[in-house]
C-alpha positions, 0 to 999 in steps of 0.5 A: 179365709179373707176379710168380709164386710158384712151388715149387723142387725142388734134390736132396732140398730143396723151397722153396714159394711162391718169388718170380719177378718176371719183369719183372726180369733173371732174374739176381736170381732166380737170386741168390735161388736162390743165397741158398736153395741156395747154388749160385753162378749160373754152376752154376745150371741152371733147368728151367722150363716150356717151356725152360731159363731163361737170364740175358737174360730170360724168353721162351719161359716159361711160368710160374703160380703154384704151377709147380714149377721144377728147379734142378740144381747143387752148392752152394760150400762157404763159405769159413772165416773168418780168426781171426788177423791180422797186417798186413803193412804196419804193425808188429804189435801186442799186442791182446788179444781176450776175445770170440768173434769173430762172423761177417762177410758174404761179398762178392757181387761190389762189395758191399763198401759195403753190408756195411760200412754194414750192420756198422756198422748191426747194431752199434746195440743200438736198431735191432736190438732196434727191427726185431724188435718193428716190425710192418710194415704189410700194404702192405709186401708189396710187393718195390720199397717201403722197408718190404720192405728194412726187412723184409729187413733184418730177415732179415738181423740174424736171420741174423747173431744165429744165424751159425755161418759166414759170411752170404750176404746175397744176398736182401737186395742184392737187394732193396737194387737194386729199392728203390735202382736207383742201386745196381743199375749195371752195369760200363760194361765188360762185361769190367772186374773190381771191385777191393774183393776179392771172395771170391764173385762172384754175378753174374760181377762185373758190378754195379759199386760204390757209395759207401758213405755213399750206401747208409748214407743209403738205410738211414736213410731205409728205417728212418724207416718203423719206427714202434714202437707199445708199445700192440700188443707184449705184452713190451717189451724192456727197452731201449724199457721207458720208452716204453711210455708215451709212444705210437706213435713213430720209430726215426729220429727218436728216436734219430738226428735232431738238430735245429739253430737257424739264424741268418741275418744280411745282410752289406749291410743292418741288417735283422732276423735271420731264424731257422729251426729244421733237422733232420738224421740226419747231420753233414758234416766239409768238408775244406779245406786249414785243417782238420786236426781232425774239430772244425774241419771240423764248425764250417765247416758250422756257420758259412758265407756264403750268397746269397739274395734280399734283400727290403730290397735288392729284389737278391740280397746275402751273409749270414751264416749259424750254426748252433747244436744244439738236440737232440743225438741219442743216436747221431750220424753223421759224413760225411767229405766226401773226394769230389769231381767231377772234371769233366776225369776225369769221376769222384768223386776222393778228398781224401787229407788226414789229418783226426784225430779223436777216441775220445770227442767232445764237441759242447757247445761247438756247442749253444745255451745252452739246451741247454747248461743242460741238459746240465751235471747229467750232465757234473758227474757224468761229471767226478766219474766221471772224478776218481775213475777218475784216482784210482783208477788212480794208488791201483793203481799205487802198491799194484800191484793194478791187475785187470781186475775193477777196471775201470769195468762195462759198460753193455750187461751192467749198464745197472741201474748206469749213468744213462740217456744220455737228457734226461728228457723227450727219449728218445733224445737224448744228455743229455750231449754226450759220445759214444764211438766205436763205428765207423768206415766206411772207403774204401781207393782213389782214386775213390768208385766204386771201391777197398774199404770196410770196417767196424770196430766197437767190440763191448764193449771190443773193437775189430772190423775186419770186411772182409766176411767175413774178421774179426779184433780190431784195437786203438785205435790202428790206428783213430786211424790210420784219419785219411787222409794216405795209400793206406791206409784213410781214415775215411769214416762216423763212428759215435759213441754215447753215453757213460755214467756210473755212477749211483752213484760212490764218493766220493775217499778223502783222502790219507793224511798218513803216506804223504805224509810218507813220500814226501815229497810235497805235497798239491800234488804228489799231486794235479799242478799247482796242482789243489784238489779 
């Protein structure tokens, strides 16, 4: 059976031109109805042309375009947001929170994984800014192509810019499930429940949950389909202002994929080293029982041992490969391999090792000396930054007029003060090697199947913990706790950008001699240790 547009009279409401894919469960439609209407499945009543539609399938309907279908129910009313925290299992802490906090995503049954991945997506200013300008092409019409969930995508962002309450995402997981059939699984037990705390449930909680990174790597590749063309958008967002010149371009591409330069090297054998050149949207930490930094588990990808066919050897023999950057991007992601196949158990199990990791990272030590070169004129500014920031708060300790006014601007509300984060002739790399943390996706449970996933977000100098629709400030330090070593939230996906530095930093008055002779103090001592500036 095709696919119908057909009009929805609910009470005083009409809806025209609604998509019914009939080769589908009728349940996805009704999960569109739930989207326009509000009105939970299990209240839905769906009065179509020749008997009332039903949750199996289709037959005994008879539908065409333009029919007019009568949906009867009553709309849930949403459920409020939390605005105040305190968590029962850690002692609470002082947090300060100057933003209005925003709204979260209802949860549809086990679709807790999919609204962390997107929390963590809508936190990248180039991607939000990126979908409202990207013209799809007419061959995105199409309800199962990756541009459809781009455009739903879209949607989306849209209505969390605008929220005044809680968002349903239902069209968008949707579509997720017809263009990711993975994610579209059904409970093996008609009967078993989800875990991850669902508020709403939009299918009776059938759909069973997904791994979080997995859906985080769909999105990826969705949104290697925008292509920006600055040739066909009259007004350039000031964010893509400078690629205006330089033509059709990636989203992707530009602004997460970072390229390698690997070596291999026979173990047995005194042959020539072979080099290849590698691309990747993210970073893997394998977790072993030696890695206890986010660091090391990085550099064990970065170095290893493989197998291949030796041609000298005519046999297969050991060599040893590294691997060095060539190209950070602007915005790096961070697996955390915790899961494993429990082949006795038949299910993903969880590594609950603590494996610490940082605020701020900083990856020049993994790049090649090329790149290395290239990134030296920005650290030195970054150090002098840092020099005077240290000076600056020992000066308004000693005078006590430490304000909040004194504190480093902020590069989302004045990016005219700060250096771009990009290499001049690479827009969208990271030019410094430095990267901020700006999120965290975490799993709480054993098994990557099920358990809960959350989000937490930097949004300016806050800290968001985002758990679908329940939103509430958390500090610095409960996301340093979120390394693992327990049944509390491990981090899963790392998202780091990039960190900025001030275009112009004032330079470090010197000393005064009179206070130093006051205090009786040494240059030495002003300065710690045995530092000359």
């Amino acid at each position: 059976m095709p696919v119908f547009k057909i009009n929805i009279k609910w009470q005083k409401e009409r809806y025209k031109d609604v998509e019914c894919n009939t080769d589908e469960s009728p349940e996805k439609f009704k999960a569109v109805l739930f989207s326009l209407t509000g009105v939970p499945p299990s209240r839905q009543k769906v009065m179509m042309p020749g008997k009332i539609l039903g949750d199996e399938n289709y037959d005994g309907i008879k539908l065409k375009d333009g029919a007019t279908v009568m949906l009867m129910g009553t709309a849930d009313e949403i459920p409020p947001t939390e605005q105040a925290y305190v968590s029962t299992e850690e002692p609470a802490t002082t947090n300060e929170c100057t933003l209005r906090l925003p709204f979260g995503l209802v949860n549809l049954g086990n679709t807790c994984y999919m609204n962390a991945a997107i929390q963590l997506l809508y936190s990248i200013p180039e991607v939000r800014t990126a979908l409202k300008i990207f013209s799809p092409p007419q061959s995105a019409m199409g309800l199962n192509s990756p541009e459809s969930l781009v455009i739903n995508m879209r949607l989306l962002f849209n209505s969390m810019d605008k929220a005044e309450q809680p968002v349903i995402p239902a069209v968008f997981v949707t579509c997720l499930r017809n263009v990711c059939p993975q994610f579209a699984t059904r409970l093996s037990n008609e009967g078993e429940k989800g875990n991850d705390g669902s508020l709403l449930s939009m299918l009776g909680a059938r759909f069973a949950q997904q791994d979080a990174n997995e859906c985080w790597v769909e999105l990826m590749h969705a949104l290697q389909r925008v292509q920006i063309n600055p040739c066909t958008v009259t007004s350039l967002p000031e964010i893509f202002e400078n690629t205006r010149s330089l033509g059709s371009w990636n989203l992707v591409e530009r602004y997460f994929t970072g390229h390698l330069l690997c070596k291999l090297t026979c173990t047995e054998t005194e042959e020539e080293a072979t080099e290849t050149r590698e691309t990747f949207t993210q970073l893997s930490c394998f977790i072993n029982q030696d890695v206890k930094f986010l660091h090391t588990g990085i550099r064990n990808g970065f170095e290893g041992t493989v197998t291949k066919h030796s041609a000298s050897l005519g046999r297969n023999a050991v060599y040893k490969k590294t691997s060095v950057l060539t190209r950070l991007p602007a915005y790096l992601s961070i697996h955390f391999v915790r899961f494993f196949y429990k082949e006795d158990k038949h299910l993903n199990a969880k590594i609950l090792k603590d494996v610490k990791f940082p605020l701020e990272l900083d990856l020049f030590s993994f790049c090649s000396e090329a790149l290395q070169k290239d990134l030296i004129p920005i650290r030195e500014k970054m150090r002098q930054q840092a020099d005077y920031e240290v000076h600056s708060f020992s000066k308004e300790q000693k005078t006590a007029t430490s304000t909040k006014d004194s504190k480093c601007p902020n590069p989302a509300k004045n990016p005219e003060l700060f250096e771009p984060y990009s290499l001049p002739d690479d827009v969208g790399s990271n030019n410094s090697g430095f990267y901020e943390l700006m999120g965290v996706l975490s799993h709480q449970g054993r098994t990557s199947s099920s358990g809960h996933y959350v989000a937490w977000v930097k949004v300016e100098e806050n800290w968001i913990k985002f758990d679908d629709d329940t939103v509430t400030c958390v500090t610095p330090e409960d996301i340093l706790r979120l390394s693992g070593g327990g049944d509390w939230h491990c981090a899963y996906v790392l998202l780091y950008g990039p960190k900025r530095v001030l275009k112009s930093i004032p330079p470090i008055e010197p000393a005064s001699s009179t206070v130093q002779m006051e205090v009786g103090q040494s240059v030495k001592d002003v300065h710690g240790g045995d530092r000359t500036d």
